[in-house]
Every structure is written in C-alpha cells, then in structure tokens.
C-alpha positions as CSV (number, residue, x, y, z in Angstrom):
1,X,-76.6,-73.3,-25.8
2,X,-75.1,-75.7,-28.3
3,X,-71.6,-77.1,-27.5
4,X,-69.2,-76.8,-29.8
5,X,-67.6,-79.2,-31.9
6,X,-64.4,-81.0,-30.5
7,X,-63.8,-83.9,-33.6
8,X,-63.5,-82.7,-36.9
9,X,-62.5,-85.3,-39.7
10,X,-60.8,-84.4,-43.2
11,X,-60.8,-87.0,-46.2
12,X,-58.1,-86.3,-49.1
13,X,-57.4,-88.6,-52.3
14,X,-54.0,-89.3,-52.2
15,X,-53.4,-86.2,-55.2
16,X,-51.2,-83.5,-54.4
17,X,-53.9,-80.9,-55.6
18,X,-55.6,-81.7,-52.4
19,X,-53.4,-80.1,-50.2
20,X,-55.0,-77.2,-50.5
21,X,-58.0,-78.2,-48.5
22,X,-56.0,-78.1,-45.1
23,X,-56.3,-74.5,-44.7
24,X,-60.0,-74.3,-45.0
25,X,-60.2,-77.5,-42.2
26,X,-58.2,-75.7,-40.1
27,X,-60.4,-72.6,-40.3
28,X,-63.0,-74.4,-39.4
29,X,-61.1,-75.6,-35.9
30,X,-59.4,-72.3,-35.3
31,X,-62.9,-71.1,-35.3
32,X,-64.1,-73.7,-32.7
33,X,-61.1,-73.7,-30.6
34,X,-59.9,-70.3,-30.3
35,X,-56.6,-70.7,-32.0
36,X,-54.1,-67.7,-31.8
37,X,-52.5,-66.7,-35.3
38,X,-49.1,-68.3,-33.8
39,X,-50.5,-71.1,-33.1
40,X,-53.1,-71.6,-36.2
41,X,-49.7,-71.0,-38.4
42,X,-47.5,-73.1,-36.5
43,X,-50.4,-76.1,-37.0
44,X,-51.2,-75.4,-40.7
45,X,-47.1,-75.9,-41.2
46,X,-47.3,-78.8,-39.6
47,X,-50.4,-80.3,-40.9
48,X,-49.7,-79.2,-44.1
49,X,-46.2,-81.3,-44.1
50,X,-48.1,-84.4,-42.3
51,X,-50.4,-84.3,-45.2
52,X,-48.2,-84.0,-48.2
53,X,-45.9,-86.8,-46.4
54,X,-48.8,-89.2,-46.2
55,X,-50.0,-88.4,-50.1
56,X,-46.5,-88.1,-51.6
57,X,-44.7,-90.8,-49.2
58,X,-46.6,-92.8,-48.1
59,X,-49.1,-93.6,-50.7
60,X,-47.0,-92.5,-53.2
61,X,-49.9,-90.3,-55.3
62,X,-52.0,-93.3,-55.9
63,X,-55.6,-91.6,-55.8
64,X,-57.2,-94.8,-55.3
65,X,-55.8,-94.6,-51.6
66,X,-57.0,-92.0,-49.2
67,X,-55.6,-89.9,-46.5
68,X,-57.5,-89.2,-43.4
69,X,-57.3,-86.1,-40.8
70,X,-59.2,-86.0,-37.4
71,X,-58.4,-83.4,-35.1
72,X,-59.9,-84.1,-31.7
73,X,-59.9,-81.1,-28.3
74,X,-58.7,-82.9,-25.5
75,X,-58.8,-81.7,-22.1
76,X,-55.3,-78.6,-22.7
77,X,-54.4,-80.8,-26.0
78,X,-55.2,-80.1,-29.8
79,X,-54.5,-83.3,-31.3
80,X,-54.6,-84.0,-35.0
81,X,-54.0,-87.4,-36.2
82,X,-52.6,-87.9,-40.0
83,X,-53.5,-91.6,-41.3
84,X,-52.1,-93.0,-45.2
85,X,-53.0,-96.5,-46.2
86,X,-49.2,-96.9,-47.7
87,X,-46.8,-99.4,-46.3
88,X,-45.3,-97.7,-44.0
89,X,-41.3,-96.0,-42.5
90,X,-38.8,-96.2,-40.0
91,X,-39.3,-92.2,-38.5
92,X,-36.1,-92.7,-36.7
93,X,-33.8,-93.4,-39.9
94,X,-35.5,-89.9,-41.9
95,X,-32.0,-88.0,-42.1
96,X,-31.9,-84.6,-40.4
97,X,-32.0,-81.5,-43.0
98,X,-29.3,-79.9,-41.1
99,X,-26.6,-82.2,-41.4
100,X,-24.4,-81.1,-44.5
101,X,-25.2,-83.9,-47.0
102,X,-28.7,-82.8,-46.6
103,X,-28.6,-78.8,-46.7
104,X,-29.3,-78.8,-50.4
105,X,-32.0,-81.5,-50.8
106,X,-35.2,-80.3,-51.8
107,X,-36.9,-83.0,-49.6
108,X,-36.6,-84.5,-45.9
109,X,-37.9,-81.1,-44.2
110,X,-41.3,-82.3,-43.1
111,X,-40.8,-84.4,-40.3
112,X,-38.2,-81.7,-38.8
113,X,-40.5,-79.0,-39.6
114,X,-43.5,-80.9,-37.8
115,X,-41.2,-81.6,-34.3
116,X,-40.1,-78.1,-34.1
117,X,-43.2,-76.6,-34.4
118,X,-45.7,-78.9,-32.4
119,X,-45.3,-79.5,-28.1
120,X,-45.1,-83.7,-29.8
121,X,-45.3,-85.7,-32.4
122,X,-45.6,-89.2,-32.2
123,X,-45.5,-91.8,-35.1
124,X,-47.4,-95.1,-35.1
125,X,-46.4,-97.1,-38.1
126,X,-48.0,-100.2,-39.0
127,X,-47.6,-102.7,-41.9
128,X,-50.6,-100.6,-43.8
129,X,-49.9,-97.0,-43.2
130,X,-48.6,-94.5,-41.1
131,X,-50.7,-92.3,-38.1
132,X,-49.0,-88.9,-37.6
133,X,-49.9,-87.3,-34.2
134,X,-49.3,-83.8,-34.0
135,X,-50.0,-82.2,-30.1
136,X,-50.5,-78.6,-29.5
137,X,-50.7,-78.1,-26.3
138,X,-53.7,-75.7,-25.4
139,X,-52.3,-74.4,-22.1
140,X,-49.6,-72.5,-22.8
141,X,-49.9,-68.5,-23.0
C-alpha cells in the first residue's frame, strides 16, 4: 500500500488573481490528511490571509516575484509555511484591528485573523522575505 503524501508545495506569481488557487491546494491536503470541515475552514482563512499578505505586502504585486507554500504532516502538527521574496516587517508593530483607530480600516485583519484561528503562528523575517508558519495542531478532538 502506498503511503500517502505528507509535503505538498504551492507556487503563486505574486498577482492577486492567484489567490484563488489556495482552495484547490488545500483540497488536495484535506484529502490526504483527513481534515474536519472546522478545521479545513479555519486553515483556508488563514492561508488564504498568509497568502494575500505575502503577494499584496510583501512583494507588493510584483509578478516577477513568487510566493511559495509548503505544507508538511508532522508527527500531531499540520504545518504550512508562507514564503515572499519582499523585504520584509516588524510582526510585532502590525496594529491590532480591535483597537478603535483601527475598527474602520479596510486592512490589518490578516495577521489577527491567522493567530486566532491556528494553535501558532510564528514569523521568521529576514532581509529578503518573510516565512509565515501556520500550526494546526492534529491532536486535538
């Protein structure tokens, strides 16, 4: 019996149009790892955010630069790492939507969005892009 895949790798153009080909990657893990609908949703939010963030943000549209997904099964952990080739934030200073001068901004959701849905996040920033790590942790009932 073959064993089923545990990487799976996504490459995007940095276009917003491209968005729309998270959904049909994450099929393709739900598929492989058994994903519940709450979690699948919870994960496509996420991702979805992590992937417009690293188009719109961090390589600011420029198709010539390219956004990269791998989402790796680790022993209870989903893992799905976000990579742009832009030059890079300071996670910690992204202003939190729920403070009053932000309410009404159509922007600076993502990042919340992406730490209230997954188990962790974890940002590695370096002088030539950003790597998003979204955990789901597999364990839980």
């Amino acid at each position: 019996m073959k064993a089923k895949q545990s990487v799976f790798h996504l490459t995007l153009a940095s276009n917003p149009n491209q968005i729309g080909r998270v959904e049909p990657f994450l099929m393709k893990v739900k598929r492989n790892v058994r994903l519940d609908e709450i979690r699948f949703h919870k994960l496509m939010v996420s991702l979805t955010e992590a992937v417009n963030n690293a188009i719109v943000h961090g390589n600011k549209s420029d198709v010539r630069k390219k956004v990269t997904v791998r989402c790796e099964v680790l022993p209870g952990w989903l893992v799905v790492e976000v990579e742009d080739q832009g030059g890079g934030f300071d996670p910690d200073h992204v202003g939190s939507p729920l403070k009053k001068k932000n309410l009404l901004k159509e922007d600076g959701r993502g990042i919340f969005l992406m730490k209230t849905l997954m188990d962790k996040v974890e940002f590695d920033v370096g002088r030539t892009g950003v790597h998003v790590f979204l955990w789901l942790d597999l364990s839980k009932t």
